[in-house]
C-alpha positions as CSV (number, residue, x, y, z in Angstrom):
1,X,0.0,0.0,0.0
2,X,1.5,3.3,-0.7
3,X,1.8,5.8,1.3
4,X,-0.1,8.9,2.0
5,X,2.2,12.6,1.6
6,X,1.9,12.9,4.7
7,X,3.9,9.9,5.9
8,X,6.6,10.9,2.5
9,X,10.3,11.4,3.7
10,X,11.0,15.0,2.3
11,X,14.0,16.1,1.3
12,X,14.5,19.7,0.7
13,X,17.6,21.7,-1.8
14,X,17.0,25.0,-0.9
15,X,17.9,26.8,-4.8
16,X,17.9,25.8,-8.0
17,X,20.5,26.9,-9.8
18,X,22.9,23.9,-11.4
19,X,23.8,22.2,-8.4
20,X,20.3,22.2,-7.2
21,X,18.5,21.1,-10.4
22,X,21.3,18.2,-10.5
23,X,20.4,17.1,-7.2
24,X,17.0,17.4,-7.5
25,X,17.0,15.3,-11.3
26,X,19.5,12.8,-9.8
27,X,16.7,11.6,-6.7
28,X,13.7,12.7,-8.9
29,X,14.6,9.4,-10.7
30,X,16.0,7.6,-8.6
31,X,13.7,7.4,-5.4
32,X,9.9,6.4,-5.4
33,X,7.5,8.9,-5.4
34,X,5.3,6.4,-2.8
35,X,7.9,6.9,-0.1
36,X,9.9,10.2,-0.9
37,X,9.1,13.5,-1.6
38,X,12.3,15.8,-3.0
39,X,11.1,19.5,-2.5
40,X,13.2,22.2,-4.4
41,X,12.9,25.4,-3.0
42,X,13.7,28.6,-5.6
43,X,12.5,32.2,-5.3
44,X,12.5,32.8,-9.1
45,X,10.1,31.4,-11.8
46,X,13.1,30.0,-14.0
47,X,16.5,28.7,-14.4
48,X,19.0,31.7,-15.1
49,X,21.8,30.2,-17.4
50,X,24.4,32.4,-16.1
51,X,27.0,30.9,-18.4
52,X,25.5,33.2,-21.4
53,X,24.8,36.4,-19.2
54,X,27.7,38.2,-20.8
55,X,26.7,38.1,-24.1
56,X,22.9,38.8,-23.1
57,X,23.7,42.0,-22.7
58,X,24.9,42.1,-26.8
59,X,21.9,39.8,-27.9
60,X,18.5,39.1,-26.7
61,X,19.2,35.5,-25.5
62,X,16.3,36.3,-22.7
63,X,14.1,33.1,-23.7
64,X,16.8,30.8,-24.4
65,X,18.6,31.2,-20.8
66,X,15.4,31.6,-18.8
67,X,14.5,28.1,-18.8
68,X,11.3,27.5,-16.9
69,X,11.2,24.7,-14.2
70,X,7.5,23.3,-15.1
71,X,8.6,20.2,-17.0
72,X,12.0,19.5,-14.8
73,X,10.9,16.8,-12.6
74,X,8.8,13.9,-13.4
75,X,8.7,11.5,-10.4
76,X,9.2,12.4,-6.9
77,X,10.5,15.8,-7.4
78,X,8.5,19.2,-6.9
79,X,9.6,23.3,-7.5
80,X,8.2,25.0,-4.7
81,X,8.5,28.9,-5.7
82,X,9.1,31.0,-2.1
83,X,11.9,32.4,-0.4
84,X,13.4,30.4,2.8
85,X,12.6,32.3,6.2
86,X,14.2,30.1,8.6
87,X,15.9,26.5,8.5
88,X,16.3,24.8,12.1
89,X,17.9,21.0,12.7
90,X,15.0,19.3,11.2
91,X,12.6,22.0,9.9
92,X,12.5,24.6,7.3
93,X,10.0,27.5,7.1
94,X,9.1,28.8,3.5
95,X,7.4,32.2,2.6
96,X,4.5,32.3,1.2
97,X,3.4,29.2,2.6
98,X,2.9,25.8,0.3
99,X,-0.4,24.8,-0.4
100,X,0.7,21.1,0.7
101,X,3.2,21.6,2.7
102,X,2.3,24.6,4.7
103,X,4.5,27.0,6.2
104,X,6.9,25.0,8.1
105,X,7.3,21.2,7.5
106,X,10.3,18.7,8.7
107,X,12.8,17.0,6.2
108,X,15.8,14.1,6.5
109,X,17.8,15.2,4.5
110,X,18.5,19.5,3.4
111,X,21.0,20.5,0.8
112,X,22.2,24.2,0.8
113,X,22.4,24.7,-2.9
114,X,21.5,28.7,-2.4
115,X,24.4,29.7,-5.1
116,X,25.7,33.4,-4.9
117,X,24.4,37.0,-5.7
118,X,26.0,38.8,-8.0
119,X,25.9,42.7,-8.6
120,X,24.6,44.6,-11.6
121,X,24.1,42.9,-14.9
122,X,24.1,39.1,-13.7
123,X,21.5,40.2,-10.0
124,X,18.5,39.5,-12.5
125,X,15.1,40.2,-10.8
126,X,13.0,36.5,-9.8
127,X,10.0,37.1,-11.8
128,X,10.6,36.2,-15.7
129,X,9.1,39.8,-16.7
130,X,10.9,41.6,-14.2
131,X,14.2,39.7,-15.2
132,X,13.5,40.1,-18.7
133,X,12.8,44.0,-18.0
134,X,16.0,44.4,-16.6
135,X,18.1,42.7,-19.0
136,X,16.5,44.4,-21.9
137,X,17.3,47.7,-19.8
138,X,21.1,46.6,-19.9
139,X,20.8,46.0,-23.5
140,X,19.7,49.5,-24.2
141,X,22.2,51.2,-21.8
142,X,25.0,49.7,-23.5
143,X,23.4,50.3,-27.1
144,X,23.6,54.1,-26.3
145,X,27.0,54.2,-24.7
146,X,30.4,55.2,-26.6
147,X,32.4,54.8,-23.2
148,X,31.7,51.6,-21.4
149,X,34.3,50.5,-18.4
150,X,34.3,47.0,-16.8
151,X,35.6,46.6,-13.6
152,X,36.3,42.9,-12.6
153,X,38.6,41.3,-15.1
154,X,38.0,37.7,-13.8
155,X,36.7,36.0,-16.6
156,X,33.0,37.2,-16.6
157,X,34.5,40.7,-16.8
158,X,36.7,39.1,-19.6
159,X,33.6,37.7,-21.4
160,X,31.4,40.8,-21.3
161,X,34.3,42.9,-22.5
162,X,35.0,40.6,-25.9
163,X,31.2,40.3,-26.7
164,X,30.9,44.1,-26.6
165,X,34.4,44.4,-28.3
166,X,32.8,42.0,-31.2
167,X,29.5,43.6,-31.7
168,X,30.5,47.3,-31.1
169,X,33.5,47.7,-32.4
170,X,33.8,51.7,-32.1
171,X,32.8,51.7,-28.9
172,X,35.3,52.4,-26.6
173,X,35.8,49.6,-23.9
174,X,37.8,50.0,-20.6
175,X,38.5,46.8,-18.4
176,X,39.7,47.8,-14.6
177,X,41.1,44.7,-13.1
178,X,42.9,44.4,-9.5
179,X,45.8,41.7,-10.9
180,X,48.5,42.3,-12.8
181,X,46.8,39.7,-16.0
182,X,43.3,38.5,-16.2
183,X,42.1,36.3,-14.4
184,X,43.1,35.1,-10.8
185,X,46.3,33.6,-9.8
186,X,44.8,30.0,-9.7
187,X,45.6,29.9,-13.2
188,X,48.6,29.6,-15.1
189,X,50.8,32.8,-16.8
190,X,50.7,31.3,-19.9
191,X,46.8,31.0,-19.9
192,X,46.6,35.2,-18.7
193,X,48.8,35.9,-21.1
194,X,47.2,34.6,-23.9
195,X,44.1,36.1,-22.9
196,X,45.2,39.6,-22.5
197,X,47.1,39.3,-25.8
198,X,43.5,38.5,-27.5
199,X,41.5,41.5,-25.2
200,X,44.1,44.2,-26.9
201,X,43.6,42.6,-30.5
202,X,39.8,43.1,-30.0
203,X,40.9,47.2,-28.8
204,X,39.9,46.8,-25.8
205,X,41.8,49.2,-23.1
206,X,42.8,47.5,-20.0
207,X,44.1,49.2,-16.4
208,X,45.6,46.4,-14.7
209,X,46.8,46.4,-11.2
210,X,44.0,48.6,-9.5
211,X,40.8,49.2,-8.1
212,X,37.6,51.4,-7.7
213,X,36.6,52.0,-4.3
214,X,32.9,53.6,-4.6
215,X,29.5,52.9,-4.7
216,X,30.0,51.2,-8.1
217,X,26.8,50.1,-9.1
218,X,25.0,53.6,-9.4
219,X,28.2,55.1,-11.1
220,X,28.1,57.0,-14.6
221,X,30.4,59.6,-15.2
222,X,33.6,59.8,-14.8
223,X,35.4,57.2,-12.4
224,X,38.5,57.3,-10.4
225,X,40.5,54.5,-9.6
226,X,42.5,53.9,-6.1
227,X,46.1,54.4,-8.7
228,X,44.8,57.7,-9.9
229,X,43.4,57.0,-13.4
230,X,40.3,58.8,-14.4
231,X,38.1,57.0,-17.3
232,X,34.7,58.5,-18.6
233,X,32.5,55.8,-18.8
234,X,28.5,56.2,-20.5
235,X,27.5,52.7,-19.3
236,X,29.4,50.8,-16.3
237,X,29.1,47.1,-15.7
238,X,30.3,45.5,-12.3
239,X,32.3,42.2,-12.8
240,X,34.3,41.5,-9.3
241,X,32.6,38.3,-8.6
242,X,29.7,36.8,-6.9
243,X,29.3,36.5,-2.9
244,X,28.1,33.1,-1.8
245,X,24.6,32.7,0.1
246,X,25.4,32.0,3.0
247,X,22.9,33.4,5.1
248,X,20.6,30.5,5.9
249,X,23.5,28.3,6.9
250,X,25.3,31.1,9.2
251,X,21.7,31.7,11.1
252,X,22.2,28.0,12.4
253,X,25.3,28.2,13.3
254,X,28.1,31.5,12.5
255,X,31.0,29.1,12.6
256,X,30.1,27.1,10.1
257,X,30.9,29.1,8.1
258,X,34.4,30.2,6.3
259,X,34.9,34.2,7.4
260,X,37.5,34.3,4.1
261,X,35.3,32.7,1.2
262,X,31.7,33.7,3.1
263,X,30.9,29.4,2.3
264,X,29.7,27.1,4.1
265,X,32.6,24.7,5.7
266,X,31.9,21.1,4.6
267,X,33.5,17.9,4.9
268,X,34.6,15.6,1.5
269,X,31.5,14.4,1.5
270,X,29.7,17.5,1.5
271,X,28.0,17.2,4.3
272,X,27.8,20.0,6.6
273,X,31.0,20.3,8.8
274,X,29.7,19.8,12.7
275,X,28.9,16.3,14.5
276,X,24.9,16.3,14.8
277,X,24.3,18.3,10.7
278,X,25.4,15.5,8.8
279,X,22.1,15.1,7.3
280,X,22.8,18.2,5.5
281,X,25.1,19.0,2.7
282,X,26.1,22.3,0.7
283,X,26.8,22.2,-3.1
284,X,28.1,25.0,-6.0
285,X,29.0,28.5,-4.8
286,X,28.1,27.6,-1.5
287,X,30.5,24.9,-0.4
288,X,33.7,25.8,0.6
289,X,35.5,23.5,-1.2
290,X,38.2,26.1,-2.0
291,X,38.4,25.9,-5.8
292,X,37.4,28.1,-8.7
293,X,33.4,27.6,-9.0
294,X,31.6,26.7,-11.8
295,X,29.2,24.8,-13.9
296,X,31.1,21.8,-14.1
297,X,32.4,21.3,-10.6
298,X,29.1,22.2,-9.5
299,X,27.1,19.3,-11.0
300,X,30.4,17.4,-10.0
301,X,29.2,18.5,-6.3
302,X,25.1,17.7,-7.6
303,X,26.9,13.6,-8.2
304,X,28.3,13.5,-4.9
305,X,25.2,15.2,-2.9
306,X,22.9,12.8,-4.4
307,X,24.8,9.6,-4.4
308,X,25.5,10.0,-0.6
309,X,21.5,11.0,0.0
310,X,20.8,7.7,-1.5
311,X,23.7,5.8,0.5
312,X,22.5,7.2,3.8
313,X,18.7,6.3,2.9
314,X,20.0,3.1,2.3
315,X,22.0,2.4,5.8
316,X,25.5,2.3,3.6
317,X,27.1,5.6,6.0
318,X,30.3,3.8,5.7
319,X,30.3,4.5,1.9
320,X,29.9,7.5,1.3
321,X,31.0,9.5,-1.7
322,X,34.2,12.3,-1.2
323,X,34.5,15.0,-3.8
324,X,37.8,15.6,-4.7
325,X,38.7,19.3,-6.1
326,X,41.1,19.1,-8.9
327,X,44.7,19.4,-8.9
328,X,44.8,22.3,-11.8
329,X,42.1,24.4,-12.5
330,X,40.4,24.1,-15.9
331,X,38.7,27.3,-17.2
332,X,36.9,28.0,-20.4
333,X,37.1,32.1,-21.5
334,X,35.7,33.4,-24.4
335,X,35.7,36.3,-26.0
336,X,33.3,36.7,-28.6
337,X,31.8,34.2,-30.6
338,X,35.5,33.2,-32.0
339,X,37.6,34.3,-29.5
340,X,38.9,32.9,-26.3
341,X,41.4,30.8,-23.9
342,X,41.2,27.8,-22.7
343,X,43.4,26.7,-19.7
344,X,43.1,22.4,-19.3
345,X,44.2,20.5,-16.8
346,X,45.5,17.4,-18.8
347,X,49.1,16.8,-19.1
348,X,50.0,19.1,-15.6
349,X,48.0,21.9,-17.3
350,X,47.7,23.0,-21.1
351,X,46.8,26.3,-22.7
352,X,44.8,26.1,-26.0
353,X,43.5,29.6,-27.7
354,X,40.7,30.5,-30.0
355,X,39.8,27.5,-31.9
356,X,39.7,25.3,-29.1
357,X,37.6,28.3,-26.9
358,X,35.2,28.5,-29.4
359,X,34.4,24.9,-30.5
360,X,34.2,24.1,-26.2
361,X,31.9,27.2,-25.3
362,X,32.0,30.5,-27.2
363,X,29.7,29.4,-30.2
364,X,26.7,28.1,-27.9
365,X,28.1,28.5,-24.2
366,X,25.8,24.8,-23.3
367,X,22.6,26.8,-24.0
368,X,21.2,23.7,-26.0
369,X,23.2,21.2,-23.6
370,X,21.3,23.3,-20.6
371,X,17.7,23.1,-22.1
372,X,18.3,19.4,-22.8
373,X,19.0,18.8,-19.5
């Protein structure tokens, strides 16, 4: 006799962003739908492909990387659209409340999948209209600008900068990064190099080295930088990297998490860092797994989180699944739709340039891999 759903085990990922949606597919086939009830918890109406945000903001991709979450799951798996208020040992409270579930209602097993906020162009709004609004407002900001300045030269800054290099051509592009090359340090010279020897073919100016210390995300005009150089800018875009979630996690407990990455301390099983949490886990942005994040790690972390729920549903707590980070960081950049660098971690780390950029990511950046699912 099957149960009723009130007697069904739930087990809540609060987000769903990549890791999330991995999680959430991996159980969503694998566990009966008699028994178990996988609640995904996400304020917005859609899945925000973040991989393509840069060139968004050069071509109205707005349908293609909003990908709504109505036909995700199939089995046991549910989108429940409301923020999290408040998650305690065994409980987790929701606003507005489910019509099912109600307000506050118990689970096994939590993941912390909450991702990160990012500022300006990327922070889209959770409603589809609302997002769409905004994006279309970045479109027409940048369509009317001559001056545009970057700062963040990681490689979203990198990205934004070579689509608007491609498309608008006489428009005069400034990227302000805090490094000496692109990038971060995590990745090899010859990679940085290669990339910042592409940026200057596409005419792009670059101010490496320093910073802007001001309110960035209402500035126009002209901006100053901490070494003193003053750059006119008609349309600014913010690029210095997301801030995990972290909130939900730190209201439980402050020390759990890391004060120098603002993630959530885990152990290699991503589970949650302290004796009696073990029953939850953190994935993507969120985990502090001290690596570069992105879309691959973070369904890497989706493979592990899922794998160990089932394990630990099944009695098998000996078993459990480690995630190991990988000894050199891979990273796909592109600039443009034929441009790019890609830094690989075969042979003790290779660097590959355009070709190999585009055929990876620059010509589709996974939309159609993403939609598939």
């Amino acid at each position: 006799m099957a149960s009723s759903s009130t007697e069904k085990r739930n087990i809540v990922i609060i987000g769903g962003g990549g890791a999330g949606v991995r999680i959430g597919k991996i159980l969503d086939s694998s566990l009966s739908p008699d028994l178990f009830r996988v609640i995904v918890i996400e304020q917005r109406d859609f899945y925000y492909h973040l991989v393509a945000g840069a060139r968004n903001n050069t071509e109205d991709l707005d349908d293609q990387i909003m990908i709504p979450y109505d036909r995700l799951f199939k089995k046991a798996a549910m989108v429940v659209k409301a923020s999290v208020v408040r998650v305690e040992i065994h409980s987790v409270t929701i606003n507005p409340p489910h019509p099912e579930l109600g307000e506050t209602f118990p689970f096994e097993y939590l993941v912390f999948a909450t991702g990160s906020t990012w500022s300006n162009f990327l922070n889209a709004p959770n409603g589809r209209e609302e997002a769409k609004a905004h994006m279309r407002d970045s479109r027409d900001r940048l369509t009317r600008a001559n001056n545009v300045v970057i700062i963040g030269g990681g490689s979203v800054g990198c990205e934004l900068a070579g689509e608007i290099a491609e498309t608008y051509p006489s428009k005069k592009v400034t990227l302000i990064h805090s490094k000496e090359l692109p990038l971060s340090n995590l990745y090899s010279e010859k990679a940085r190099k290669e990339l910042a020897k592409q940026i200057h073919k596409l005419g792009i100016e670059t101010i490496f080295s320093d910073k802007v210390d001001h309110d960035i995300p209402a500035m126009e005009g002209d901006i100053v930088t901490r070494g003193g150089h003053t750059i006119h800018s008609d349309c600014t875009f913010v690029a210095t990297g997301p801030i995990p979630n972290h909130q939900l996690a730190e209201s439980i407990d402050p020390s759990l998490i890391n004060p120098e990455t603002l993630s959530i301390k885990v152990l290699p099983t991503l589970q949650i860092n302290r004796d009696d949490l073990h029953h939850m886990f953190a994935a993507g942005d969120v985990a502090d797994t001290q690596e570069a994040k992105m879309l691959l790690k973070t369904e890497a972390h989706g493979d592990v989180v899922a794998a160990n729920i089932k394990k630990l549903i099944a009695n098998k707590s000996t078993k459990l699944s480690v995630y190991t980070p990988p000894k050199a960081e891979m990273i796909v950049v592109t600039l443009g739709k034929k441009g790019g660098v890609a830094a690989l971690p075969f042979f003790g780390g290779i660097t590959m340039g355009a070709g190999i950029s585009a055929t990876i990511k620059s010509k589709g950046l996974f939309i159609s891999r993403t939609r598939k699912g």
